[in-house]
C-alpha positions as CSV (number, residue, x, y, z in Angstrom):
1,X,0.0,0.0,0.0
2,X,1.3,3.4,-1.1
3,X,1.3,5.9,1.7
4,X,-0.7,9.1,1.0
5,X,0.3,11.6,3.0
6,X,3.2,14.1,3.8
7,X,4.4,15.3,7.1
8,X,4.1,19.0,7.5
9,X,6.6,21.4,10.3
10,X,4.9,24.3,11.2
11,X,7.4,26.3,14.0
12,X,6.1,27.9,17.0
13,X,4.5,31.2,16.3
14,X,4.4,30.8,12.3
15,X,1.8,31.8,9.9
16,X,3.3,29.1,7.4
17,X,4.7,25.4,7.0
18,X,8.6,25.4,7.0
19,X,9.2,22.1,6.0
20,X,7.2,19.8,3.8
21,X,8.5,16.0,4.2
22,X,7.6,12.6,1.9
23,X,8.5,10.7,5.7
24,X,8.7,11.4,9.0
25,X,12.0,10.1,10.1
26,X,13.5,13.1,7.4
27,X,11.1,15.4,9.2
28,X,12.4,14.6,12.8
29,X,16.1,14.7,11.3
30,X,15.5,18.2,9.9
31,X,14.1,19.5,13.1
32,X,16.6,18.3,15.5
33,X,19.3,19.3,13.5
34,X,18.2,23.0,14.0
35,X,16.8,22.5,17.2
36,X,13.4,23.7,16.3
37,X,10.3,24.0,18.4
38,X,6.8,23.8,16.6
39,X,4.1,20.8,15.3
40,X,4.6,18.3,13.1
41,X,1.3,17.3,11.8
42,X,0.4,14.4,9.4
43,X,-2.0,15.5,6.3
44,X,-3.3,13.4,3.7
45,X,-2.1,13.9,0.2
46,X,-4.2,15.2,-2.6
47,X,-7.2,15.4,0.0
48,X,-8.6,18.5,2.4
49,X,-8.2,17.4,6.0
50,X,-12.0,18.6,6.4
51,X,-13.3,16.1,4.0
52,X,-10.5,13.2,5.1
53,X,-11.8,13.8,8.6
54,X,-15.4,13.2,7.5
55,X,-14.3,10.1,5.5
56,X,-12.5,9.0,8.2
57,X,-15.5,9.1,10.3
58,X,-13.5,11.6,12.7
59,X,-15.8,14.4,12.1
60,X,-19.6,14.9,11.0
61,X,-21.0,18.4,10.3
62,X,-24.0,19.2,12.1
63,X,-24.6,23.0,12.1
64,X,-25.2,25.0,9.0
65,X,-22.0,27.0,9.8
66,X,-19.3,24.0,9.4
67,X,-20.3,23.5,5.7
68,X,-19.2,27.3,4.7
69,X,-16.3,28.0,3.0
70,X,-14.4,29.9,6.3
71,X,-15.1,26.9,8.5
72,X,-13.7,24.5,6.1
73,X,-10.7,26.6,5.0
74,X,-9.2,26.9,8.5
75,X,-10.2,23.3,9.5
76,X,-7.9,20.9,11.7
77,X,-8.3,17.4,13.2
78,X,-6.8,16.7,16.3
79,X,-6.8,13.2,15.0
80,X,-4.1,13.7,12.6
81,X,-1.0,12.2,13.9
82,X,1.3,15.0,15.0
83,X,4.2,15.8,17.3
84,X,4.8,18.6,19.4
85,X,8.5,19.7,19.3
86,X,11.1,22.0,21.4
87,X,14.0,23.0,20.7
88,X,14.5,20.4,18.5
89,X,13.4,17.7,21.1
90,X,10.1,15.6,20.2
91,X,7.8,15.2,23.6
């Protein structure tokens, strides 16, 4: 089975990703080795996380505001896997 997702390093205190990675073990690497504090969050490739969480049966909408287009564009899942890091220390 191919994996379909990418692993995505967002630092403490950013607006944007700083490091897009194809596994995590290259992710982890790259963060230690500048000692970096931030969240390393799993997303699924060529899929929104809004509608893999519905697929996934993680979340369900069910008020008319988490169908419009501002709901779904700043949409996380806390049951992506993800990593919290300092300093370039995962934990």
């Amino acid at each position: 089975m191919v994996d379909r997702s990418v692993w995505v390093f967002s630092g403490a205190g950013s607006r944007f990703a700083s490091g897009i990675f194809a596994d995590k073990d290259t992710a982890c690497a790259w963060i230690s080795k500048h000692k970096l504090s931030g969240l390393l969050t799993r997303y699924p490739l060529g899929e929104g996380v809004y509608d893999w969480a519905i697929a996934e049966n993680y979340f369900s909408p069910n008020k008319p505001h988490e169908t419009t287009p501002e709901f779904i564009q700043g949409f996380t899942s806390a049951s992506q896997e993800h990593y919290h890091f300092e300093d370039g220390v995962c934990g």
